[in-house]
Every structure is written in C-alpha cells, then in structure tokens.
N, C-alpha and C positions, 0 to 999 in steps of 0.2 A: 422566504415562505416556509421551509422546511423548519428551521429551530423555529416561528414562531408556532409549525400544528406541533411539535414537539412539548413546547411551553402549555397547549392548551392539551393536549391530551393528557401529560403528565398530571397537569393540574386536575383532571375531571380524574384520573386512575386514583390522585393522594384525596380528591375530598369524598370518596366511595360511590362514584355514580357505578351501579353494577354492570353496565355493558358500554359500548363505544359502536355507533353505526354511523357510516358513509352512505353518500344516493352512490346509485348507478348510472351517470349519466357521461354523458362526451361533450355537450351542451349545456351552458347554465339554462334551467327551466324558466317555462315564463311566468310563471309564480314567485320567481324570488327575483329575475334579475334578464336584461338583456343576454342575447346567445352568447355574446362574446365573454363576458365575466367567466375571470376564473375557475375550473371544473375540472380536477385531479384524476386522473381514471383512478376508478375505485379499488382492486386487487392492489394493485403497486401499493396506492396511498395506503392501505391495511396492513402491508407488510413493515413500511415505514413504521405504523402508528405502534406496532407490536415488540418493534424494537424500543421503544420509547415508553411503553406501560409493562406493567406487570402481573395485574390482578384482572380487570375489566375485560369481560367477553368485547368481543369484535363481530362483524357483521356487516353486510349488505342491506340496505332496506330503498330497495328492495331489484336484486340482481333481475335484469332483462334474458327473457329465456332466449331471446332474439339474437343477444348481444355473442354470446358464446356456446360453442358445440359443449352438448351436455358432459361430455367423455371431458373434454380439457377443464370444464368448469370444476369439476368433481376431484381433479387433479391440483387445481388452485386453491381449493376451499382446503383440499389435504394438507397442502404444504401450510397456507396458512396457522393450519389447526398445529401441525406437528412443531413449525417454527417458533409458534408464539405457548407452547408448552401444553398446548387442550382449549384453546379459548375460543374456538371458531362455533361461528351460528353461518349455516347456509339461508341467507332470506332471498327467495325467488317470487318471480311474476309473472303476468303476460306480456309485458312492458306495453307502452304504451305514445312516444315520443316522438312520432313520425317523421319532424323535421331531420333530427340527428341520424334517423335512419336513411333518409333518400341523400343525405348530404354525404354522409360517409361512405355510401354503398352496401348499404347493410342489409338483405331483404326483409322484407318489413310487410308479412303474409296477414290476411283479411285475421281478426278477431280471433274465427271459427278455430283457425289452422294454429292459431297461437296458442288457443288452450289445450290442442290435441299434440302440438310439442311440449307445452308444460307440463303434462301428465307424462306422457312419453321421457323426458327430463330428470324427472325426480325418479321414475323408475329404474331409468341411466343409473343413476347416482347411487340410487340406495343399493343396484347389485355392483356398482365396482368400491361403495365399502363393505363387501360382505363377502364371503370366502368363495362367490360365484366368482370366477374367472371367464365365463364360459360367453358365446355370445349372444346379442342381442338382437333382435329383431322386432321393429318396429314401421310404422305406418309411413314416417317422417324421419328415422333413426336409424340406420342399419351398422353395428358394430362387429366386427369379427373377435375380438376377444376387449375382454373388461377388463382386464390388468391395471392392478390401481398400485402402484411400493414406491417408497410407503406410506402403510394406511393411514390414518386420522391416530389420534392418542385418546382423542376423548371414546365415550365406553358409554353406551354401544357404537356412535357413531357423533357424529355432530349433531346439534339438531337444526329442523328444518323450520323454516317460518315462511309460510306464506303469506303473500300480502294482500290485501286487498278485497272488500265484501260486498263484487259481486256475489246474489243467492243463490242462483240455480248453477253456476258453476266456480266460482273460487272456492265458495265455504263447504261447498262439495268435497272436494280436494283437500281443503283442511282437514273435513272430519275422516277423510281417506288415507293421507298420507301425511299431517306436518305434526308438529309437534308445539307448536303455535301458530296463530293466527295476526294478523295485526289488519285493524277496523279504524277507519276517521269518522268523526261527525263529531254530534254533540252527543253528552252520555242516553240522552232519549232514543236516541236513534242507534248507541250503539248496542243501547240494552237489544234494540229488536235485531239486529242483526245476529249477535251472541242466540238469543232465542231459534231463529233461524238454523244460526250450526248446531245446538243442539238437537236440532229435529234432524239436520243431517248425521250427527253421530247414532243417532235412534235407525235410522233406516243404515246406517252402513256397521253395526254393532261396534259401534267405538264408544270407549267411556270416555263423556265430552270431559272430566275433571283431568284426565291426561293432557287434555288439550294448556296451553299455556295464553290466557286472551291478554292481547296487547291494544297498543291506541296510538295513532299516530296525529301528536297534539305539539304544536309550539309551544314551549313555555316562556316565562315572564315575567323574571323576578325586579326588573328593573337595573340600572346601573349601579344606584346605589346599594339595590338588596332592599327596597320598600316594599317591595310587590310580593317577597316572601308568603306572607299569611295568606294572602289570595290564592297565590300556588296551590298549598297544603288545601286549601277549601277546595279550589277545582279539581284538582286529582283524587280527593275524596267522594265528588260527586260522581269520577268515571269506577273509582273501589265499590260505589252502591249500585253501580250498572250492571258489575259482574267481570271488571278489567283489573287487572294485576300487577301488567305492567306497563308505563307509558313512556313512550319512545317520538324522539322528535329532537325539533332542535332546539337551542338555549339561547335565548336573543343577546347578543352581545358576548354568548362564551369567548370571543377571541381577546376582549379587554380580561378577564381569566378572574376578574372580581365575582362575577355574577354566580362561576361554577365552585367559589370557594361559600358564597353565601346558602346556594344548593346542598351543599355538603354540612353546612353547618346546622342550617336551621327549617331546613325542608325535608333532607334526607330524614335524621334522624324523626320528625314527625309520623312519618309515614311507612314508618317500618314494618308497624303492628295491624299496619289496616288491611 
C-alpha cells in the first residue's frame, strides 16, 4: 500500500496538480464504500505523502474538530508544514460521522457544541502560531500556556480552510477566520452560497476577495483520458460561479494514467480562467 500512494502522489506532484488533500476519517464513509474499506489516518498518511512530493501543498479536507484537541492539532499541522518544507493547509470542520465516533469512543457533542469548539479551535490555533504564548480560556478549551516550537515556515502562518456551507454558521466562520472556504453542489447552488459569504464578509468587514472559494467536486477524466474535455467545460462552469479552485477526488487516480492525462491536457487548459 505504501509504494503504491508513493507512485500516486509522485505522479499527481510531476503532472502539476497544485495541492494534495486526504479525508479525515477512521471509517471508510458510506459514500464511497463499506466501514471496513481501507482508511489511512490522515496526519500519518500526510507525513508519508510529504516525504514522497516536493512541490504540492498538502491538507485535510476536511480535519474533524471532534477528532483532536486543538492544542495538539496545531502542533501536527506544524510539524507537517515545517517537515514538508511550507506546504501545509489546515482544513477544519464540525465533522460529522457519528458512527466512527461512538465506535471509537470519541465524544461526539450535539451540532450546537461542535460549532462552539470549532470557533473555539481555530482561535487555539491561530494564537499558538502567533508570538502569544500566553493562555487560553475558553467555554469548551481551557489551556495554560500555547507554547507552539517550532512554529510553521510558511509566513504568516498556514492557511486555514474551512469546510463546508452551512449559512448561518460555517460561512460565518469563513468570512471570520479562514482564508478559504470549500462549498459542494452544483455551480448554481454554489454561486448562492459564495453570495451568502459575501454578505458575511459585509457584516464582519472582511474583504471577501482575500477569501480563497474552493469546491469539492469528483472529477472524471475517464481511464482512458476521453472525458478530458468535459473536465475542462465543468470546472469552467464552477470559474463562472465565482470558485478558483476545485478539490476532490480523481476517479481512478490509483491506475496513475488518469492524473498524468489531468496534468497534460486539463491542467494546462485551465490555468487562465
């Protein structure tokens, strides 16, 4: 299993895809596949993949606030960033997964309480890369000192991606703290949500164009690379939504054709748009 995510990471790092993201899960989801399938813990597996690329940001899409104390998250995303030379994205969430949480032992608190850690979370984080040592106090959080050594490499700090578009509170949160967003649907639906966190950058004075809008879209260029063209049309139609960039998985990336045909004749399409 290892040489072959080696063989596929390599391949997606040489045909220019710009970033590399893993789930966050302990359970394969039931979206893609029974519990039992296969399912890497995601820090480990990012450290592996870092060793193995050289250029392509790395990430989460999208870390469970659930899953880990903000304090050590913040300390993982670090090491990552500083191992892999600056290449780390923090992507967080309210996770969502309940099985894997009552199976593992994980507690797994009402909706309300998870968004008031993931706020709580990111504020963790942003002061233990920031020259506050001092401590924290929170609702759900209580730290005696933020001691982070050492810091991230990347400048000012990593950036943060949240996930997911709930209105009244994820895209909140975006236009509050992340430094992108990432939204599913179709592009009609993603334009109004994108609409959405703009009126939240409006009320929290944030310039939404600092914002980074991402999409989390399966792509599909086919085995052989026929489905190329189609690609380049649908990710065009999420560029006239107002999306930048679009993150997801690459059906059959592990045959490693598909992500060289990506590189060849999709990538370079889509550079300018």
């Amino acid at each position: 299993m290892g040489s072959r995510l080696a063989d596929i990471v390599g391949t997606a790092d040489d045909a220019g895809f710009s970033s590399i993201w893993v789930m966050d899960h302990h359970f394969q989801i039931p979206m893609v596949g029974p519990a039992e399938r296969d399912m890497l813990e995601a820090y480990t597996a990012l450290g592996y993949i870092a060793a193995h690329t050289s250029r392509a940001k790395l990430g989460v899409l999208c870390t469970g606030v659930t899953y880990r104390h903000p304090g050590i998250l913040a300390k993982q995303v670090s090491t990552l960033d500083v191992l892999s030379g600056g290449r780390a994205w923090l992507g967080i969430g309210a996770a969502w997964f309940d099985r894997e949480h009552h199976a593992l032992g994980v507690p797994f608190p009402p909706l309300k309480e998870r968004f008031e850690r993931l706020e709580e979370a990111i504020q963790i984080i942003l002061q233990m890369w920031s020259d506050d040592n001092g401590p924290y106090e929170g609702k759900h959080y209580q730290l005696v000192e933020t001691l982070n050594s050492p810091q991230p490499l990347s400048k000012p700090r990593p950036p943060i991606l949240i996930g997911g578009g709930g209105e009244r509170k994820t895209l909140r949160l975006v236009a509050r703290y992340a430094d992108a967003c990432n939204v599913f649907g179709d592009p009609t639906l993603v334009k109004g949500k994108l609409d959405v966190l703009r009126q939240h950058c409006q009320a929290e004075g944030r310039n939404y164009d600092e914002i980074e809008k991402t999409v989390l879209f399966p792509m599909n260029v086919g085995r052989d690379g026929s489905g190329a063209d189609q690609l380049v049309q649908q990710l065009g139609m999420f560029s006239e939504a107002g999306v930048q960039t679009v993150l997801g998985p690459l059906i059959s990336a592990e045959e490693l054709k598909p992500l060289e045909v990506v590189g060849r004749d999709v990538i370079p399409k889509i550079a300018d748009i």
